[in-house]
N, C-alpha and C positions, 0 to 999 in steps of 0.2 A: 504494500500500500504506500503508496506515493504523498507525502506531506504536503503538496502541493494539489491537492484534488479537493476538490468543495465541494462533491458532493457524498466523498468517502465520507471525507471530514463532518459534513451537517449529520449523516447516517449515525457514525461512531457516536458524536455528543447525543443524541436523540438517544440512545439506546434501541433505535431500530435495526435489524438485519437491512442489510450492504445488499443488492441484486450489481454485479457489475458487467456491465455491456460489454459483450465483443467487439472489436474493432470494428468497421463497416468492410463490405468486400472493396477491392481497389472498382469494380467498372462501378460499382454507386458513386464512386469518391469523382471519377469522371461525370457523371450526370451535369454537376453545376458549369464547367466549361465548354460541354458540349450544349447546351440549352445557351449561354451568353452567347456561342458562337453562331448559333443557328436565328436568334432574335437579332446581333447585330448585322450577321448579313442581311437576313429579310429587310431590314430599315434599309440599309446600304440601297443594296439593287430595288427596292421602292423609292428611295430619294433620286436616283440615277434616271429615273423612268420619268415620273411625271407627279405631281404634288396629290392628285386625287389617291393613285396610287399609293403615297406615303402614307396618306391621311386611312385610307382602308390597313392598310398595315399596321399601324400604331393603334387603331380604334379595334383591331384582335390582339395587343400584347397587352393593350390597357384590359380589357375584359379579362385575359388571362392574368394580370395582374391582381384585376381586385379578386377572383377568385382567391387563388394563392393568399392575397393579403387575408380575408376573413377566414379562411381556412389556416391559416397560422395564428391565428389570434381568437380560434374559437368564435367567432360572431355568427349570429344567428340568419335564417334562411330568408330573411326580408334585405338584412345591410348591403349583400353582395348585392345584387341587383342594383340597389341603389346608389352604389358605388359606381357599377359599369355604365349605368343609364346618365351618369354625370360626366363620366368621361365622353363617350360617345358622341352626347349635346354638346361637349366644350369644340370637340374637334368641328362638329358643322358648323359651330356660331362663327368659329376663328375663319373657316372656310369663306363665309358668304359674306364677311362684313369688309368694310372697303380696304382698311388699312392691313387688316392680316398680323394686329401686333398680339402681343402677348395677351396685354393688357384687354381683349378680346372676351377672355375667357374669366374675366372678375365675377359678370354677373350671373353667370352659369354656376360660378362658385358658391355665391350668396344665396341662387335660390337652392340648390341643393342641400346646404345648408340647412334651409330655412326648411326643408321636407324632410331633413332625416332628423332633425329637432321633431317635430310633427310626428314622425315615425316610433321617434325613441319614449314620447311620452305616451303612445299609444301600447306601446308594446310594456313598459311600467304598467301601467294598468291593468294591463292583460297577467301579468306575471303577478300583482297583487289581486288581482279575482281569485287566480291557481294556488294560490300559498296557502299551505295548513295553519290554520289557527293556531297561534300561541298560548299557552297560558301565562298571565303575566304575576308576579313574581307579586308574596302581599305588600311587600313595603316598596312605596317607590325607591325608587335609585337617583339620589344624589350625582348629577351628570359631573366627572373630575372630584369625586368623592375617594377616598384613601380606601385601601382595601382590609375587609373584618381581620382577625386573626385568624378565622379559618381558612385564609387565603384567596377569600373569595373576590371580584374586582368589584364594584360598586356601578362602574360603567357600564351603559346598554351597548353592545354590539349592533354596527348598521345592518338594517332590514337586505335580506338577502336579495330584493328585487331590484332594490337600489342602488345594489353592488352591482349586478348583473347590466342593468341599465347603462352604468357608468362605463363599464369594460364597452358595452356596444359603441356606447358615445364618442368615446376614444378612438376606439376602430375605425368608425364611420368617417368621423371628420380626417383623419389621417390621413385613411383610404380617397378620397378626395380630392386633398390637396398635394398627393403625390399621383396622382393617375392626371389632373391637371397640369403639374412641371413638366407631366412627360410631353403634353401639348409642345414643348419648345422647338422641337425640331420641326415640326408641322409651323409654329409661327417663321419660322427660321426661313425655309424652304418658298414660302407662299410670298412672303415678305418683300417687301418694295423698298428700293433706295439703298443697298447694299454696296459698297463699291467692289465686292468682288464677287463673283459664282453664288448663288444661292444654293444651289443643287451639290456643289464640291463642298462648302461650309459644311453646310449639313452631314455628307462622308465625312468629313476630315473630322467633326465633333463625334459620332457614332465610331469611328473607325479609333480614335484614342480610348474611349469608354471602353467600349468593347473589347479593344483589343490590351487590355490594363484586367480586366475579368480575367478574361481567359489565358491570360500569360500566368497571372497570378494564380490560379485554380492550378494549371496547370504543375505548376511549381509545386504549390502543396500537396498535391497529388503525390508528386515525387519525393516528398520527406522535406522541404523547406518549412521553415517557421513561418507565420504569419504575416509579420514586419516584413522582413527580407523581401517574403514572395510577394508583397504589393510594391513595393518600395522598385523591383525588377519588375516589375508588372507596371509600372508607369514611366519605367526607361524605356521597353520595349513597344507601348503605345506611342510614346514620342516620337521612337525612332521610327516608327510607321509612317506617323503625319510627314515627319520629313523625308522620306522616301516619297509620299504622295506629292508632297510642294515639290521634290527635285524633278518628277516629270513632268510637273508644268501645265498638267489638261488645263484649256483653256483659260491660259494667264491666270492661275493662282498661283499665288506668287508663293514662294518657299515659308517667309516668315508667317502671313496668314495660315497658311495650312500648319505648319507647325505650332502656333499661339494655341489656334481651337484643337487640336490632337490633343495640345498639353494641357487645358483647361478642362476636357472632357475628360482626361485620363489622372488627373487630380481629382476630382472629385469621385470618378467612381474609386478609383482604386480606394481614397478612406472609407468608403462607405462598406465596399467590400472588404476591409480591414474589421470592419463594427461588425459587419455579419459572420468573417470566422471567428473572432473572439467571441460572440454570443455564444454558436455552435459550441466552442471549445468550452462555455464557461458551463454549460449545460450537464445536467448530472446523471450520472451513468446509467440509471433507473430511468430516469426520464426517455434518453436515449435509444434504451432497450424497447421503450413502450410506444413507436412509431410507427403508424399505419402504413400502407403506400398510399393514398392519398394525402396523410402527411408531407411523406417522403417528397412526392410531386411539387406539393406547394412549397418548402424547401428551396425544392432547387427551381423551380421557376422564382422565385422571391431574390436568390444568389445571380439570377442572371438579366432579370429586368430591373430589380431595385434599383442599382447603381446606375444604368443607362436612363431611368428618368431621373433620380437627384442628378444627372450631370449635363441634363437639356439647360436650364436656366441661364447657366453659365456660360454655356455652347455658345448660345441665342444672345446673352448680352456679347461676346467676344467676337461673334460673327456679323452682328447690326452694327458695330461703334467701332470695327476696328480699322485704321487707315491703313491707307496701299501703302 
């Protein structure tokens, strides 16, 4: 037993019996870079083609997204839906309105919003119709009252529906405003008054992301540590954009393509950095107790996360950036 495991460690203190996971097979451990690599291309050769195109593409990874997302965070069979029906809307609004900016997709955000508030208190209600009666205790409780000598707390525990409510609330709004960031490369592409390629921006920001995942996955696959494999996993996106700038398609120029490689490969590669250390921080029993449905949304979460937290970025580096 290893001193460094947390969730040996919490087992031991508790007095509970240890269950300790087997390693994963190595082709599972491939799942997560094969899934970023298969999502970054599709964007790729969708941006390459035509913006309607891109916009059908990203409006099926975002769906697969918010899946994944509620299904990693346990949320209930009404959030997802309402998760992908916001993404969806943001991508047409962005589509049909004049400018094509980001800023596009605010009020798609707000009202969504403003339905899954509406959703969540609906579904409170429903979950306090279904709760078994309590019996409440004969002397009220002193709410931050010291606890008796028989070690009792004095404090009420919150209502389980309210806890419940709160975990969706969370999901919901999250699931949201990340299936919206990912809108960026769609405002990127559609977008007007760029001085360089809209369509190559667009690769060179997916083509750093991407390719910042899947070096990095790769690498831990092969026994590197976390740091290391992202830390090479955003050299080797770099050095992609700049392979992409040295050819030149259609006067992009080196530095442009290299800036937004580097900016999109920043950002995922951290984020991918927070999703192996979750993985890692994760405890052995837990681990053991993984669906494949689980398992799915995992590794679709390992390979689209990071490519929408690194659209924003993209999209400001490719709209403002000078020749």
């Amino acid at each position: 037993m290893s001193a460094g495991d947390p969730g040996l460690s919490r087992g031991v203190l508790s007095g509970q019996p240890v269950l300790r996971a087997a390693a994963p097979p190595r082709r599972a451990l491939l799942g997560a870079p094969l899934a970023a690599l298969v999502a970054m291309g599709l964007a790729v050769g969708a941006a390459a083609l035509a913006t309607w195109v891109l916009a059908v593409v990203l409006a099926v990874e975002q769906v697969a997204f918010a899946w994944a997302w509620g299904r990693a965070l346990r949320a209930s069979a009404g959030t997802i839906p309402l998760v992908a029906a916001g993404a969806v809307l943001a991508d047409v609004v962005l589509l049909v309105s004049d400018r094509h900016s980001y800023g596009s997709v605010a009020g798609v955000v707000g009202a969504a919003v403003a339905v899954v508030v509406l959703y969540q208190l609906g579904l409170r209600r429903a979950l306090t119709l279904r709760a078994p009666a309590v019996a409440r205790p004969p002397a009220v409780a002193r709410v931050g009252a010291e606890a008796d000598p028989a070690g009792r707390s004095d404090t009420v525990a919150p209502p389980v529906p309210a806890a419940r409510v709160s975990a969706e609330l969370a999901t919901a709004l999250s699931g949201i405003i990340l299936v919206a960031l990912f809108a960026g490369y769609l405002a990127l592409r559609a977008g007007h008054g760029a001085q360089h390629p809209a369509d190559l921006l667009v690769i060179a920001g997916l083509l750093g992301a991407g390719s910042a995942v899947v070096a990095a996955r790769l690498l831990g696959w092969a026994g590197l540590g976390a740091v290391p494999a992202d830390l090479l996993g955003v050299v080797v996106a770099v050095a992609a954009g700049a392979i992409l700038g040295a050819l030149g398609p259609d006067d992009l120029t080196l530095n442009a393509a290299l800036a937004t490689a580097a900016s999109g490969a920043a950002v995922a590669g951290l984020v991918d950095l927070v999703l192996a250390r979750a993985h890692e921080a994760g405890s052995p029993a837990a681990q053991a107790d993984v669906t494949a449905g689980q398992s799915a949304a995992d590794v679709l979460l390992a390979a689209i996360l990071p490519l929408a937290c690194a659209a924003p970025l993209v999209y400001l580096v490719g709209r403002h950036l000078p020749r």
